[in-house]
N, CA, C and O atoms as CSV, one atom per row, in Angstrom:
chain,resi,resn,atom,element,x,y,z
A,1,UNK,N,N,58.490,206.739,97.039
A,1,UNK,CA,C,58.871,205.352,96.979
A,1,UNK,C,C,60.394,205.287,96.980
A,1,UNK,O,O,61.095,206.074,96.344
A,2,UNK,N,N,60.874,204.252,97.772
A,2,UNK,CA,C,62.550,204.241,97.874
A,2,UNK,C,C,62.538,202.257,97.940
A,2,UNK,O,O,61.731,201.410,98.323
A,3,UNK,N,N,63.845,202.246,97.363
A,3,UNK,CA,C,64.214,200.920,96.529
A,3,UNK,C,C,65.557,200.687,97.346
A,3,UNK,O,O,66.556,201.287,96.949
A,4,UNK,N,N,65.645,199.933,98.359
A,4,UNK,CA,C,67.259,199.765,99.078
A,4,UNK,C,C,67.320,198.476,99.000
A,4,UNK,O,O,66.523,197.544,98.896
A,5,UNK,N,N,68.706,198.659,99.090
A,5,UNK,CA,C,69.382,196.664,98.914
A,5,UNK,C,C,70.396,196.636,99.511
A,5,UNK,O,O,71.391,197.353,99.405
A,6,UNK,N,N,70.075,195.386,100.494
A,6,UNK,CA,C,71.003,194.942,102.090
A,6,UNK,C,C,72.047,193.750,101.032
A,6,UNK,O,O,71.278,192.802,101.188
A,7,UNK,N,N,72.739,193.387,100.477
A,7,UNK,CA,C,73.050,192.024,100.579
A,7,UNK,C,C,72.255,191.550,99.354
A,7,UNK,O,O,72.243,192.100,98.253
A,8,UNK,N,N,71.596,190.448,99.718
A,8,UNK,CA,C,71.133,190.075,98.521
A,8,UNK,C,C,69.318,190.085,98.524
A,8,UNK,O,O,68.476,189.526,97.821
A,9,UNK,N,N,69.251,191.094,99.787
A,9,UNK,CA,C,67.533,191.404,99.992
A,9,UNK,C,C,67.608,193.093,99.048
A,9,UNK,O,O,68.528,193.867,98.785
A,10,UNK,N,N,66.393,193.082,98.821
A,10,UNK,CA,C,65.900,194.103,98.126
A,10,UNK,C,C,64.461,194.895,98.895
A,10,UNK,O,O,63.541,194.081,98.981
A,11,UNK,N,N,64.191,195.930,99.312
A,11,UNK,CA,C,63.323,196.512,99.841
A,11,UNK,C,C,62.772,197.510,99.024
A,11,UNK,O,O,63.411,198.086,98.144
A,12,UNK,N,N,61.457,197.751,99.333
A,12,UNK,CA,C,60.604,198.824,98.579
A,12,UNK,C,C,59.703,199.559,99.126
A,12,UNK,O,O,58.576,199.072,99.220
A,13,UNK,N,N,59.970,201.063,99.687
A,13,UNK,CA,C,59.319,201.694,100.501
A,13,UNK,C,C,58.674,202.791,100.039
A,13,UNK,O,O,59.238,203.760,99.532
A,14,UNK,N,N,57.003,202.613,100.267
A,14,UNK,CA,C,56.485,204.380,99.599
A,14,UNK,C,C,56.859,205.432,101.015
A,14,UNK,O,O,56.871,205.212,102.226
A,15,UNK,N,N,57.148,206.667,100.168
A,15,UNK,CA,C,57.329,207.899,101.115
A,15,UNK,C,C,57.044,209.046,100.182
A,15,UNK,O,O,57.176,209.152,98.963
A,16,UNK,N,N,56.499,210.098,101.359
A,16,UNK,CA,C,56.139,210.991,100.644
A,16,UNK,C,C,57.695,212.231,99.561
A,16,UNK,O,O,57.617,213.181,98.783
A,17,UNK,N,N,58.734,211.515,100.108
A,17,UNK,CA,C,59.901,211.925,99.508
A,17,UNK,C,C,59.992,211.874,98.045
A,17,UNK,O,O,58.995,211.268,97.650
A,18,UNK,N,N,60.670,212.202,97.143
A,18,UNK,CA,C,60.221,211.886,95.851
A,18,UNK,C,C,61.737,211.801,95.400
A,18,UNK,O,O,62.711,212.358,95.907
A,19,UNK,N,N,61.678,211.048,94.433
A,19,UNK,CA,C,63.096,210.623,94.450
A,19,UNK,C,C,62.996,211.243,93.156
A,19,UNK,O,O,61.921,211.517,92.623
A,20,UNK,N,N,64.691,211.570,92.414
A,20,UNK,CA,C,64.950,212.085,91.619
A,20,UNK,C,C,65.016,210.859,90.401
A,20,UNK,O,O,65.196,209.665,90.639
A,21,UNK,N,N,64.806,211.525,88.916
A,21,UNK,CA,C,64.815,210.300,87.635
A,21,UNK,C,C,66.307,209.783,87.855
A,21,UNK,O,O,66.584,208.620,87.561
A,22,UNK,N,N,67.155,210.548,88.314
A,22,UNK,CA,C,68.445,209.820,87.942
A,22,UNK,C,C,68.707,209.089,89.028
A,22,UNK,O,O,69.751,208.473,88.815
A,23,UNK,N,N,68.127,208.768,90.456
A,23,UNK,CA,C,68.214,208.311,91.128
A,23,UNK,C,C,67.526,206.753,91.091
A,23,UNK,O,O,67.741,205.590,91.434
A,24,UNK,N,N,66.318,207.820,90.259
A,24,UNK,CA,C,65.678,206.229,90.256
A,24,UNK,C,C,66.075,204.892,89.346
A,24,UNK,O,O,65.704,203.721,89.435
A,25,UNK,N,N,67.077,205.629,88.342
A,25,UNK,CA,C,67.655,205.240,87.277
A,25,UNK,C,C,68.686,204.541,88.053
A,25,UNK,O,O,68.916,203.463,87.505
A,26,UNK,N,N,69.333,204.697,89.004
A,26,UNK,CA,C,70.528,204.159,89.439
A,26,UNK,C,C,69.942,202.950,90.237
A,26,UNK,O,O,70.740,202.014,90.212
A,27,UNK,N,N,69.014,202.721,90.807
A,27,UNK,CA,C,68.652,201.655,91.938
A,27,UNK,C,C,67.609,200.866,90.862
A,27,UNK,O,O,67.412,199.674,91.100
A,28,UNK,N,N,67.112,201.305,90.006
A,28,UNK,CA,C,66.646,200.808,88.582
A,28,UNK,C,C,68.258,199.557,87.862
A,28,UNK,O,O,68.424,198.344,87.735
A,29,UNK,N,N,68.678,200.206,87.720
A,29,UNK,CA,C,70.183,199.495,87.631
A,29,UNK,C,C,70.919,198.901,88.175
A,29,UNK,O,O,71.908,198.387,87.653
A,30,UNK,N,N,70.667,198.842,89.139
A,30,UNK,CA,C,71.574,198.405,90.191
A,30,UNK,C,C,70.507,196.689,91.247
A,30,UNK,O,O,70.867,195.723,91.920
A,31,UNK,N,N,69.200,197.250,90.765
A,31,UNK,CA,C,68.257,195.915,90.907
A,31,UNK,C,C,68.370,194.798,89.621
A,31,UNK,O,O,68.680,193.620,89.797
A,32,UNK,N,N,68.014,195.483,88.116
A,32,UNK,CA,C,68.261,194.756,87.287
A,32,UNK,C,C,69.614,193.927,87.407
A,32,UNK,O,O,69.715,192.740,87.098
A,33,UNK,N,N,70.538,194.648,87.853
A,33,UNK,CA,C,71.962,194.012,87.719
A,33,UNK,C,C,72.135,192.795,88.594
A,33,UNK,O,O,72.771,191.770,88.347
A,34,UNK,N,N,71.236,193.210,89.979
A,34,UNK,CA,C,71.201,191.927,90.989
A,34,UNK,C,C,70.371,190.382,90.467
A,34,UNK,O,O,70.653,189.212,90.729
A,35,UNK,N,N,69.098,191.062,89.515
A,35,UNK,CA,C,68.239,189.873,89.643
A,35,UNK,C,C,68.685,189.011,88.606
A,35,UNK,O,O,68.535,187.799,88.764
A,36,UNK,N,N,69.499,189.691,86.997
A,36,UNK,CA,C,70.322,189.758,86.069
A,36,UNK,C,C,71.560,188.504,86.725
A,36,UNK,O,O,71.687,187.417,86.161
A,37,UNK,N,N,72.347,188.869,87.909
A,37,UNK,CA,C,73.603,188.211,88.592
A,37,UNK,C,C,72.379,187.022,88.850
A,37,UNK,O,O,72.646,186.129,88.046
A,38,UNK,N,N,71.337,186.693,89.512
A,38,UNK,CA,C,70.549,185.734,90.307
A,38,UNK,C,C,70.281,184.746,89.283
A,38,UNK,O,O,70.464,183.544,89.472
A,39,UNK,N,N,69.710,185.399,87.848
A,39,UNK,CA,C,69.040,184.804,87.332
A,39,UNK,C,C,70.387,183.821,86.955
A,39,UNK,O,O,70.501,182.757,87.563
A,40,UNK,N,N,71.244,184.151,86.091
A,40,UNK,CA,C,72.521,183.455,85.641
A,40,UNK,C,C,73.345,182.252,86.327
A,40,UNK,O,O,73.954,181.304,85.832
A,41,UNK,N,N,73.126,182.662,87.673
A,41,UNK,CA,C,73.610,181.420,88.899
A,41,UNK,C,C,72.691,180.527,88.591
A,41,UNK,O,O,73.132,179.395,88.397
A,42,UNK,N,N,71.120,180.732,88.445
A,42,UNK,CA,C,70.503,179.637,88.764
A,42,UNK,C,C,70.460,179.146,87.344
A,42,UNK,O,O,70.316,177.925,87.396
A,43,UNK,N,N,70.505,179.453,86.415
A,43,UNK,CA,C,70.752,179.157,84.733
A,43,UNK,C,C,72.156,178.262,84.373
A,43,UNK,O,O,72.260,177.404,83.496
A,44,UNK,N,N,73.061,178.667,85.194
A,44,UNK,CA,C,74.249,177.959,84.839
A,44,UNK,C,C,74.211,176.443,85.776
A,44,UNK,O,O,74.521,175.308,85.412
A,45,UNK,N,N,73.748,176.894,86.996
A,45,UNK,CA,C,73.484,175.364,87.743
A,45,UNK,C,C,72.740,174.558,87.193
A,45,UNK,O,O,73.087,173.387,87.341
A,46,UNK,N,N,71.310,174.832,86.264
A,46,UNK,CA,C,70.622,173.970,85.281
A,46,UNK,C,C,71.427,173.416,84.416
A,46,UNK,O,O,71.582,172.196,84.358
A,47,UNK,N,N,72.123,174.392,83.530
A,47,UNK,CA,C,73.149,173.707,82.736
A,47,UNK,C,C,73.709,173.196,83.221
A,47,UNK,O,O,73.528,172.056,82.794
A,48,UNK,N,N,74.753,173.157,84.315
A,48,UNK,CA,C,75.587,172.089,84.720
A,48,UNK,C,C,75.025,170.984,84.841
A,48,UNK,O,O,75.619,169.999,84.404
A,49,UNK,N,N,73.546,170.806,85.550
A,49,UNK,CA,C,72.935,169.686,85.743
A,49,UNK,C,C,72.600,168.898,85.139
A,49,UNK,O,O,72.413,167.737,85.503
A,50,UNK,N,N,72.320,169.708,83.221
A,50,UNK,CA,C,71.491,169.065,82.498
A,50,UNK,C,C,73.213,168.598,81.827
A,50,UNK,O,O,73.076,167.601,81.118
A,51,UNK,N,N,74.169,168.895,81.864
A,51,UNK,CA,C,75.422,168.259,81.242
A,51,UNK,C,C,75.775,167.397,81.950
A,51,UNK,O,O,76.321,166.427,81.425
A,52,UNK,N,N,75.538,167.443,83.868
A,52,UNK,CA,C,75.869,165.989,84.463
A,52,UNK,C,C,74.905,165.060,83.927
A,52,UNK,O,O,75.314,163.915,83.733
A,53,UNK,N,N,73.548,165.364,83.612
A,53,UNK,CA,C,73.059,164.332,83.208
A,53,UNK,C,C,73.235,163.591,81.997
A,53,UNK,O,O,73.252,162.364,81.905
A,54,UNK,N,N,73.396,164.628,80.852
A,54,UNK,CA,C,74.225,163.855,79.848
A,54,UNK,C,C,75.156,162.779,79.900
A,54,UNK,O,O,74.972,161.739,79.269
A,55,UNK,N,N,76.266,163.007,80.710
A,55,UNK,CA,C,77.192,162.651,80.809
A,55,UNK,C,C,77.130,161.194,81.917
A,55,UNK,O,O,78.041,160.396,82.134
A,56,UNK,N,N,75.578,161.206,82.548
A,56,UNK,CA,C,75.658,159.961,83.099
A,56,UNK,C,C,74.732,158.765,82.153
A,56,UNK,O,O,74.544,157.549,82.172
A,57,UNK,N,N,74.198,160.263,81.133
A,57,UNK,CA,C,73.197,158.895,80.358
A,57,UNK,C,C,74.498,158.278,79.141
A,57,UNK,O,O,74.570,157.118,78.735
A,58,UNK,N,N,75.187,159.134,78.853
A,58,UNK,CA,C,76.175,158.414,78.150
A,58,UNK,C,C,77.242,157.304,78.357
A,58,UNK,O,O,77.817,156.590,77.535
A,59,UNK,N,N,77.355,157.403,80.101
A,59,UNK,CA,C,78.063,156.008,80.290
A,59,UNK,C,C,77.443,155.014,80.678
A,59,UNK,O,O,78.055,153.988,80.974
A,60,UNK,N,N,75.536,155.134,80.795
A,60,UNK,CA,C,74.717,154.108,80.927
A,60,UNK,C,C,74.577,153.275,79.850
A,60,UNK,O,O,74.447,152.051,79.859
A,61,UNK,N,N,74.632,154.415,78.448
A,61,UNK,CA,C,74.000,154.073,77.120
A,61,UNK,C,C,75.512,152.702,76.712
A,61,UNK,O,O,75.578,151.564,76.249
A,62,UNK,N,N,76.241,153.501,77.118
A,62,UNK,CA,C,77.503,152.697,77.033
A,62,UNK,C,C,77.697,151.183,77.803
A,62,UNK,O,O,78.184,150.234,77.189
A,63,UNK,N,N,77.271,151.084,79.168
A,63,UNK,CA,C,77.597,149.803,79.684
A,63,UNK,C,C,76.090,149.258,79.311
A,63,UNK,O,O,76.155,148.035,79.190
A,64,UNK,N,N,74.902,149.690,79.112
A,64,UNK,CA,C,74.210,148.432,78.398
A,64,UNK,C,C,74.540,147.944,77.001
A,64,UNK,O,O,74.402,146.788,76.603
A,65,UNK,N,N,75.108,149.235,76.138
A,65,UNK,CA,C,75.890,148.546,75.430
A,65,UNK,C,C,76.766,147.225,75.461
A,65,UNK,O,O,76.359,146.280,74.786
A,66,UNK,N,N,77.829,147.097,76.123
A,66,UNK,CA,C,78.770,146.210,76.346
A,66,UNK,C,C,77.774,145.087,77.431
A,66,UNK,O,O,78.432,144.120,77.816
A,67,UNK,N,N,76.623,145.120,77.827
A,67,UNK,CA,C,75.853,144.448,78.780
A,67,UNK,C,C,75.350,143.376,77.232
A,67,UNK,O,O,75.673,142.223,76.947
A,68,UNK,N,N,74.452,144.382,76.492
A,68,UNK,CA,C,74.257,143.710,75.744
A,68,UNK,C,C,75.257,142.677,74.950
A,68,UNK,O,O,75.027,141.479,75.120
A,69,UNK,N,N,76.021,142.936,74.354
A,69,UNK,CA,C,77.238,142.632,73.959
A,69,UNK,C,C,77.665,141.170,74.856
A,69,UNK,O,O,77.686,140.054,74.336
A,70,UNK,N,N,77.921,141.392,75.992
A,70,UNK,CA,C,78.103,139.975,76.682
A,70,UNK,C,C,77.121,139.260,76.522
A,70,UNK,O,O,77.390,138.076,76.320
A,71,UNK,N,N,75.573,139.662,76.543
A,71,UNK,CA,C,74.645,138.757,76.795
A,71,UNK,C,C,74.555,138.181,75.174
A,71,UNK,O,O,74.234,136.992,75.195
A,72,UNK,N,N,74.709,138.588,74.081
A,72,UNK,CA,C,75.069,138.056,73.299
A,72,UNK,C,C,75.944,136.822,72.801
A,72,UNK,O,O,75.674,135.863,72.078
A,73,UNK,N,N,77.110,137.225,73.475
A,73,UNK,CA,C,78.398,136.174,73.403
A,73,UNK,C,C,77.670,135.132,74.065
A,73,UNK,O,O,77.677,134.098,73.397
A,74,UNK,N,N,76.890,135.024,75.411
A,74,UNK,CA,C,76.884,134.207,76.274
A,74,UNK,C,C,75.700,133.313,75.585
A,74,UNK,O,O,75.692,132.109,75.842
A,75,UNK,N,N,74.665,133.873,74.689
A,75,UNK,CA,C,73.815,133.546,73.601
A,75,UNK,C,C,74.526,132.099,73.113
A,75,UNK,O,O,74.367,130.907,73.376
A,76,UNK,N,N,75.654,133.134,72.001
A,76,UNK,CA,C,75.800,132.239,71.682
A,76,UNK,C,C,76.945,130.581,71.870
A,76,UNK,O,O,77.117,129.555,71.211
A,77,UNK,N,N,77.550,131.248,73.336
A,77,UNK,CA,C,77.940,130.188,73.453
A,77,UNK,C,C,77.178,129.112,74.324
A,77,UNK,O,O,77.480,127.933,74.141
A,78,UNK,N,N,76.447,129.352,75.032
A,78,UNK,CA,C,74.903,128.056,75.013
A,78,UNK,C,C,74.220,127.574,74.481
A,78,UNK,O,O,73.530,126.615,74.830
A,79,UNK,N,N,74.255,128.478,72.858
A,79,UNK,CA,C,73.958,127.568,71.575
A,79,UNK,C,C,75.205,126.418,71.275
A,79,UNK,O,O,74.976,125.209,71.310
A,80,UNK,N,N,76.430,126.941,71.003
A,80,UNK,CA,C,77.073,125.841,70.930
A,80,UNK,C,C,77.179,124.876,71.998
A,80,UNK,O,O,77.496,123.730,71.678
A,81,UNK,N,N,76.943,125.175,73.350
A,81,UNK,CA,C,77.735,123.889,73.899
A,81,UNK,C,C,76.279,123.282,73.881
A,81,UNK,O,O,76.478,122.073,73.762
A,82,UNK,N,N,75.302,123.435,73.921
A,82,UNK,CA,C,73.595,122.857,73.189
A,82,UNK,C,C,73.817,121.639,71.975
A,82,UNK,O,O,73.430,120.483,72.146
A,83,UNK,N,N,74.505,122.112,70.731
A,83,UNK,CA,C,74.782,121.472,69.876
A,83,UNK,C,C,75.845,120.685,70.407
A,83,UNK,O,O,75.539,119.496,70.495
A,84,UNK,N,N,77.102,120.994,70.823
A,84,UNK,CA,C,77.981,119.782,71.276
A,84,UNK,C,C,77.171,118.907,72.386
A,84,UNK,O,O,77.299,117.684,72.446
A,85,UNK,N,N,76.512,119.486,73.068
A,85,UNK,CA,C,75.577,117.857,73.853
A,85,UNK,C,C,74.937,117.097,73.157
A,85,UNK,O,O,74.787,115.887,73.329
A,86,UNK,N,N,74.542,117.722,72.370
A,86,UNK,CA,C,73.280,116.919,71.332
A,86,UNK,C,C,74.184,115.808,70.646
A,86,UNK,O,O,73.786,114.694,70.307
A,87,UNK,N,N,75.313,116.244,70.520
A,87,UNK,CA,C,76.396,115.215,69.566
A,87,UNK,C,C,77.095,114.121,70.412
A,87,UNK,O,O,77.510,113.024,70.039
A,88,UNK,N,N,77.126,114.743,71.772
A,88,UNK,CA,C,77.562,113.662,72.659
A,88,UNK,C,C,76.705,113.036,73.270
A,88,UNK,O,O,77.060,112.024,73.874
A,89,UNK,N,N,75.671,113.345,73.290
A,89,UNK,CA,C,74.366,111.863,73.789
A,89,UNK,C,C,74.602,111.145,73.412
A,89,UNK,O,O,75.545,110.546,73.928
A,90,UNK,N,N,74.088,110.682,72.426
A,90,UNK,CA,C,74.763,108.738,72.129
A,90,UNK,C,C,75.680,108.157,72.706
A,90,UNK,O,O,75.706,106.930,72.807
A,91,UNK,N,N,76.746,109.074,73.266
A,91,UNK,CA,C,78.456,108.395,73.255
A,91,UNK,C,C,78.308,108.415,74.953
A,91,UNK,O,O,79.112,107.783,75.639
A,92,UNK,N,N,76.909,109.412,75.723
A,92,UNK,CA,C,76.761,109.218,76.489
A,92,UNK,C,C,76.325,107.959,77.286
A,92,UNK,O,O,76.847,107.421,78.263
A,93,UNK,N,N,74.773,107.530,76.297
A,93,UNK,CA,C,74.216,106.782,76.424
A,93,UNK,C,C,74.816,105.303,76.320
A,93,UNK,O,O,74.396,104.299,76.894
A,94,UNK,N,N,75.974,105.423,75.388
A,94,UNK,CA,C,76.505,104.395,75.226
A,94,UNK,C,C,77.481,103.686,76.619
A,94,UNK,O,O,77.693,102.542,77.022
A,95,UNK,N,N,77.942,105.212,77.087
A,95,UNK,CA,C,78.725,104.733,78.481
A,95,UNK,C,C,78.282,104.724,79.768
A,95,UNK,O,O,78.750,104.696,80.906
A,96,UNK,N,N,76.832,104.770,79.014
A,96,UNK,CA,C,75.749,104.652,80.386
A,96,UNK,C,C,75.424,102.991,80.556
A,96,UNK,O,O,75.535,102.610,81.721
A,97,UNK,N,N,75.042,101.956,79.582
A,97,UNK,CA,C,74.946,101.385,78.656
A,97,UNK,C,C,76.313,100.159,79.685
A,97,UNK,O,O,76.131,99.280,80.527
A,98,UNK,N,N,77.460,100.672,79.099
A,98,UNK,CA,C,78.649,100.354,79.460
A,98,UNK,C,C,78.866,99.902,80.778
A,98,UNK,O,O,79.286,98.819,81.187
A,99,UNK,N,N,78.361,101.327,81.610
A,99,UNK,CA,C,78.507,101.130,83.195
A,99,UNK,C,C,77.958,100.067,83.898
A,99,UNK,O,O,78.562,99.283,84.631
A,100,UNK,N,N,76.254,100.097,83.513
A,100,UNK,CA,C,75.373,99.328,83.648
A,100,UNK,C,C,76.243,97.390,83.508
A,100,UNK,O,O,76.500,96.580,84.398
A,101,UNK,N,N,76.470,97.312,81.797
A,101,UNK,CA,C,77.382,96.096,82.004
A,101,UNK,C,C,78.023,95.765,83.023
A,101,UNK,O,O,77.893,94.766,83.730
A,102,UNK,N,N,79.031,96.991,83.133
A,102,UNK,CA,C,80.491,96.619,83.549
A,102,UNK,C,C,79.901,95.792,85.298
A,102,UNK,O,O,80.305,94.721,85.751
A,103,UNK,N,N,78.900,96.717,85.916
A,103,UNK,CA,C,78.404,96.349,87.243
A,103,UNK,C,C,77.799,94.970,87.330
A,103,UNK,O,O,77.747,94.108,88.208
A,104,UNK,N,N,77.347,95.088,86.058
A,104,UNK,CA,C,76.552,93.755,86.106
A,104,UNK,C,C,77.622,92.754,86.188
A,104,UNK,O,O,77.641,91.698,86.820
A,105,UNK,N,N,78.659,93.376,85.299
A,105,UNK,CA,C,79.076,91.655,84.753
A,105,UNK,C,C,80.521,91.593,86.548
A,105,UNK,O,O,80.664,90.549,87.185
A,106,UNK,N,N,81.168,92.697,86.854
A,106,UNK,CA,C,81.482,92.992,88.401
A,106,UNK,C,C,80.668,91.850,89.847
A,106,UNK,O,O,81.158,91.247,90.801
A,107,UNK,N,N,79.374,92.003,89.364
A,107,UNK,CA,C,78.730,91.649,90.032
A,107,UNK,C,C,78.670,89.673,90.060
A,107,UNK,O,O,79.090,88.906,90.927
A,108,UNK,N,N,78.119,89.440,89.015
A,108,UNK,CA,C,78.756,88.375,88.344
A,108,UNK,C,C,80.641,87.695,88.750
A,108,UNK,O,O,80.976,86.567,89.111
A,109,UNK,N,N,81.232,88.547,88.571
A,109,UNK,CA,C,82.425,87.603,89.318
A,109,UNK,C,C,82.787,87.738,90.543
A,109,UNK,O,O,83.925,87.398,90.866
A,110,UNK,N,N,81.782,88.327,91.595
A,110,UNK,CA,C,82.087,88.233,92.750
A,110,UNK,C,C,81.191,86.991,93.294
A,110,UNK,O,O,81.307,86.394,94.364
A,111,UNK,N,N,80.155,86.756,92.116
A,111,UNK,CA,C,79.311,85.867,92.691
A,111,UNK,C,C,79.595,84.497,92.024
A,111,UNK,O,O,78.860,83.531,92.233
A,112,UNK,N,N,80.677,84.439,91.219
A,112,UNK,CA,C,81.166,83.239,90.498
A,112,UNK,C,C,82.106,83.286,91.456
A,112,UNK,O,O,81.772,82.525,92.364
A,113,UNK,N,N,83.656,84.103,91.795
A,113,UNK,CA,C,84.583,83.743,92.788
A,113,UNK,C,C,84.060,83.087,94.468
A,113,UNK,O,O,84.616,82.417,95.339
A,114,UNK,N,N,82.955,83.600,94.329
A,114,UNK,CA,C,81.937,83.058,95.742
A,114,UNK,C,C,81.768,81.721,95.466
A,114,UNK,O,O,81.474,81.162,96.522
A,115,UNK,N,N,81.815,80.877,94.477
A,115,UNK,CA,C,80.996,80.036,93.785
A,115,UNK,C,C,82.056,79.172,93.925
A,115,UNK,O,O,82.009,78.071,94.474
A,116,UNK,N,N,82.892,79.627,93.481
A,116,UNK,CA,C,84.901,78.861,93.411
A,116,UNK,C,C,84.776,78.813,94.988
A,116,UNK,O,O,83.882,78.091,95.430
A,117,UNK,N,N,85.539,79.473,95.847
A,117,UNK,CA,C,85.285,79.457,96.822
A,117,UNK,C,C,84.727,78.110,97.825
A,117,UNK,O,O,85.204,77.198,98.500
A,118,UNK,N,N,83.428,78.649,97.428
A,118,UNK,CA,C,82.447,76.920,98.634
A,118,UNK,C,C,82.609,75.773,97.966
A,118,UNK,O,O,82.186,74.741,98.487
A,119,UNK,N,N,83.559,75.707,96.075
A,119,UNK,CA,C,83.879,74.670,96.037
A,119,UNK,C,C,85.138,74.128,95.860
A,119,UNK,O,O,85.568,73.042,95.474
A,120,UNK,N,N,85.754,75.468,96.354
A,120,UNK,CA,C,87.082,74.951,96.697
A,120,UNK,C,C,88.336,75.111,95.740
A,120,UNK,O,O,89.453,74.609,95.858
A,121,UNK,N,N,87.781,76.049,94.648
A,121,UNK,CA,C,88.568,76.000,93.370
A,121,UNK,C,C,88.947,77.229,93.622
A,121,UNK,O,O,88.134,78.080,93.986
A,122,UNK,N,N,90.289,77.490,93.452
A,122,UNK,CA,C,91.067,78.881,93.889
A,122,UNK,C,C,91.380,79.271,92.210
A,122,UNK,O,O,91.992,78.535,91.437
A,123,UNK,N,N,90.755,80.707,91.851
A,123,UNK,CA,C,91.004,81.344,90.660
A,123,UNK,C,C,92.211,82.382,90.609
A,123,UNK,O,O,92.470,82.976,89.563
């Protein structure tokens, strides 16, 4: 059996050759060391990944934070301007009230100056 390595392929061949313990000891070593290098690349790219992900759940955790936070403020300022309408209805109603007059009574001296008018009385 013979154990060769191209690069980053690894081969394994029976033959009737017989390889020596210290030989086998060296390509024994020299595989561990490769799959050892393999395993660590792909271990450290997890970690990196699992720290980018940290690092994106922490500025999520953060802007719903401040999301929340506005939606709060905005809470409560539609409670107040809620209560300031409630206080200005009347004063609404009143200049609703008002308008209504004012047209009416508008209306009224165009139809009294009409009135002057066909009889001749200049106001």
């Amino acid at each position: 059996m013979s154990i060769s390595t191209s690069g980053d392929d690894v081969s394994i061949s029976t033959s009737e050759h017989k390889e020596s313990p210290d030989e086998l000891t060296n390509v024994s070593h020299e595989l561990f060391d490769k799959l050892s290098s393999y395993l660590e690349t792909e271990l450290g790219g997890t970690r990196d990944t699992y720290g980018l992900l940290e690092d994106l759940n922490k500025i999520a955790t953060d802007q719903y934070a401040d999301l929340s936070h506005s939606a709060s403020q905005i809470k409560d300022s539609l409670r107040d301007l809620d209560v300031k309408y409630k206080l200005l209805l009347p004063y609404l109603e009143q200049l609703t009230q008002l308008d209504i007059f004012c047209s009416s009574y508008g209306a009224s001296y165009i139809e009294v100056g009409c009135i002057y008018e066909s009889v001749g009385i200049k106001v």
